[in-house]
N, C-alpha and C positions, 0 to 999 in steps of 0.2 A: 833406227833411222828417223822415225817420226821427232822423239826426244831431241836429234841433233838439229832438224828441219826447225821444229817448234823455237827450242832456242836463237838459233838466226834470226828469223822471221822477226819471233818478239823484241829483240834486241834493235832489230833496225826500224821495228816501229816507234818504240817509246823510250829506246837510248838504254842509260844506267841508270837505273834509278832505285829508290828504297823497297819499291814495290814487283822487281820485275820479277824475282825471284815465285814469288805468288798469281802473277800473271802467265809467266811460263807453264808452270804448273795448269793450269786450266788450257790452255793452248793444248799442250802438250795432252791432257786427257781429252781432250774433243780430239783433235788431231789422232788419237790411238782408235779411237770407240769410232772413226769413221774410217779407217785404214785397215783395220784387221777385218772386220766385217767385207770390205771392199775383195782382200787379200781373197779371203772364202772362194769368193764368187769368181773370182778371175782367175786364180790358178786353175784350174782343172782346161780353160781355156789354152791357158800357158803351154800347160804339158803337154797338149794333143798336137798343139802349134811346133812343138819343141821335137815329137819325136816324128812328125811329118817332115821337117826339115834336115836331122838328122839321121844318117846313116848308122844304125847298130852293127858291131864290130865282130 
């Protein structure tokens, strides 16, 4: 997700160009190294949220 995110993004900042290819790439690892981390911390909220809401069968 991040990968597809980062690409947009970059693409609509700085267009086509010879460089985006290398710009991406940077995007896209900051954009990982701050979403997986993020990912960590916030599931375990997710799942207590998820099976409060949901009825086991």
């Amino acid at each position: 997700m991040t990968f597809v995110v980062s690409f947009i993004s970059t693409l609509r900042s700085i267009g086509l160009t010879n460089h985006l290819f290398h710009i991406w790439m940077g995007a896209w690892a900051l954009s990982w190294a701050i979403a997986f981390p993020t990912l960590l911390m916030v599931l375990p909220l997710v799942k207590k949220t998820t099976q409060a809401l949901v009825k086991p069968r």
